[in-house]
C-alpha positions, 0 to 999 in steps of 0.5 A: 189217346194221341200225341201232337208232335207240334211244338209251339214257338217261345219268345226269349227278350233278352235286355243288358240295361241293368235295373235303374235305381232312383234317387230320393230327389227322383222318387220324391218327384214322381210321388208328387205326381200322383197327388196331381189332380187327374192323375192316377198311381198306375198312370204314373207307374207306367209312365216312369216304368216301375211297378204300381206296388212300387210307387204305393209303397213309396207314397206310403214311406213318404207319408210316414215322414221317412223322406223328410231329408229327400229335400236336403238330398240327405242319405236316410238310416234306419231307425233301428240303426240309429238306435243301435248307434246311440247304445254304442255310444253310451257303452263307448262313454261309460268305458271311457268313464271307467277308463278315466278313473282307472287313469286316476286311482293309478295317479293316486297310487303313484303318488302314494308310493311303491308299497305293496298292493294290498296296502296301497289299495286299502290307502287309497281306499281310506282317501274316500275319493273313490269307490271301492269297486273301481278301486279293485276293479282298477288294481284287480284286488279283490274288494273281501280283502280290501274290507279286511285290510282297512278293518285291521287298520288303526284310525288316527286317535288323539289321545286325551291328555289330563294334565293339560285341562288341570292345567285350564281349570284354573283359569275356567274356575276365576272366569265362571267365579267372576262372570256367572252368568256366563256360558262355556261359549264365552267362557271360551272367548275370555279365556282364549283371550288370556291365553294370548296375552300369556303367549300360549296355544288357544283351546276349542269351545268343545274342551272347555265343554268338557272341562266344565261338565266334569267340574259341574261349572255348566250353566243349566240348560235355559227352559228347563225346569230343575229335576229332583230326585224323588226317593222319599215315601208319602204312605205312612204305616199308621192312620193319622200320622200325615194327612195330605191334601190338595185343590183341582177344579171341575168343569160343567158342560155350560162353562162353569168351573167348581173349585173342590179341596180335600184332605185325606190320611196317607196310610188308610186313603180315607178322603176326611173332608172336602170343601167345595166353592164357585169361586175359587179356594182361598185361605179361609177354605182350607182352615174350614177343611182343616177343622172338619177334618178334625171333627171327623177323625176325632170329634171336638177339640182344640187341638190335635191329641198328637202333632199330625203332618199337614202336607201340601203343595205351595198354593196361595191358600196353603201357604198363606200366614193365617192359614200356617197359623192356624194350622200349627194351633190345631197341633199340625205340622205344616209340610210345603212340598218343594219348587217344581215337585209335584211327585212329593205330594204324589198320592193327593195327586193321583188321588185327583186323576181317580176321582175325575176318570171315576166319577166327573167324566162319566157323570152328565155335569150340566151346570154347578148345581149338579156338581155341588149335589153329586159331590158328596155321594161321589166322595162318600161312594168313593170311601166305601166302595173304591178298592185299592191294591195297597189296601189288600184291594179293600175300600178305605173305610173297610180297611178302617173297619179291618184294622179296628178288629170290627 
């Protein structure tokens, strides 16, 4: 293996030009050139002495919008960097907003006085102006014993004096005496009125209020119905000591409506009779059920062997004169319930609600026929068989037969 001795010559350039740089004007001139017709990027890059990769990189940032400003020779950023920009903005003005109202919790303590800090805090705490973490973030107090503090502190309490509305009542009294359909509202006005004349302090509607519901001087509330107190009992301890009795109406899936009255003892729950109608219940019907309750607990007779309790609602057909008459001829002693008083005929009531979720509402009820022809068996159905807990569970008629030892 031989070595040539033979060195070849190498050619050094050597230039002091420092590397041009362009301007955003002068790449935006030489980027239009390329979109010239005939003219190609590397054609271009040769001409002006730059690099082809260059040039394309140039076309592409302008293509992407980056040198719209080169027109208005603006100097261009970075997005990120006016990204960065904003965030710093937004950090400088939330410091300055927390700064600022650092400024005006130290403005407000001023004012307040030289006390102690912890007090002072818990007072500007109650002016509710602030929220309690710029409050403690501004004095440096710790917000556990800022809660402490306003727990420990007394609320302003205006004590209720008696003898001032003793004082009123009188007043209140002549006025709701004179004017008696009059709320506490202008009660107010006309006693405020007064007042003034007299060279004293007016009163707020709210003390009037208060004074009025403690003398029960209040109107009732419009709309609604008086409530009683319901602490009497329907159920009786022996049959035939009051029977009850009361109408409801059946509807048939044409549109008919049957009208249906009954009667039945408090004490064994036995329905004794029932009249049943098309058209309506009126006062002849009930003096027809009446009689036929008669005959059925104690066959023909005039009148009653001893007086038994009638009790009813206020119908028209309960109440009517003949039908009163008549009854008390019979030996009844006829029992209205009072105004608004459903509950004091209570067990005629629920009995209407068993029989209709128990016999009309599962039962096909095409027209009034069907109706007046199932009556019957329903009601006989529901005396022998329809248990009831205050019997012992046992059906009225098996409690009758129970209680006469058959």
């Amino acid at each position: 293996m031989t070595i040539s001795n033979t060195i070849e010559p190498v050619e050094i350039y050597s230039n002091t030009q420092r590397r041009k740089r362009w301007s955003a004007i002068e790449k935006h001139k030489i980027v239009q050139e390329t979109y010239q017709p005939g003219a190609t990027v590397s054609y271009i890059a040769r001409k002006h002495g730059i690099p082809p990769s260059q040039l394309f990189y140039w076309r592409k940032v302008m293509e992407s919008g980056a040198l719209t400003g080169i027109k208005t020779e603006e100097e261009l950023v970075p997005v990120s960097e006016v990204n960065d920009l904003k965030k710093r903005i937004k950090q400088l003005e939330r410091v300055l907003g927390q700064k600022t109202m650092d400024i005006e919790i130290l403005r407000e303590a001023v004012k307040i006085g030289r006390e102690k800090k912890l007090n002072l805090t818990a007072t500007i705490a109650r002016i509710g102006r602030f929220g309690l973490r710029a409050i403690a973030r501004a004095l440096q107090v710790a917000r556990s014993n800022i809660m402490e503090k306003l727990k420990k502190m007394k609320k302003h309490i205006t004590r209720y004096n008696p003898q001032e509305d003793e004082a009123l009542l009188p007043y209140i009294r002549e006025i709701a005496d004179q004017r008696g359909s009059y709320g506490y509202r202008r009660i107010t006005t006309l006693l405020n009125h007064r007042l003034r004349n007299e060279g004293k302090n007016t009163v707020n509607h709210k003390r009037v209020y208060r004074i009025m519901k403690l003398n029960k001087l209040l109107l009732p509330a419009y709309g609604k119905k008086p409530s009683r107190i319901h602490d009497g009992k329907i159920i009786t301890l022996r049959s035939n000591t009051r029977w009850c009795s009361d109408a409801f109406s059946i509807q048939c899936q044409n549109g008919d409506r049957v009208f249906v009255a009954f009667a039945m003892d408090t004490c064994d729950r036995e329905v004794l009779g029932y009249v049943a109608s098309t058209i309506g219940i009126d006062g002849e019907a009930i003096r027809d059920l009446m009689t036929e309750c008669v005959e059925h607990r104690f066959g023909k007779v005039d009148r009653l062997p001893r007086p038994i309790q009638w009790l009813t609602d206020n119908g028209p057909c309960y109440v009517s004169h003949d039908t009163v008459k008549f009854a008390r001829t019979l030996g009844f002693d006829v029992c209205t319930t009072p105004s608004y008083s459903p509950e004091s005929n209570g067990m005629a009531e629920a009995f209407v609600k068993t029989f209709k979720r128990d016999y009309a509402s599962l039962d096909k009820l095409e027209n009034m026929h069907d109706v007046m022809s199932k009556l019957s068996r329903w009601f006989d159905d529901y005396n022998e068989n329809a248990p009831h807990q205050g019997l012992k569970m046992m059906s009225p008629r098996q409690f009758l037969r129970a209680a006469n030892g058959n």
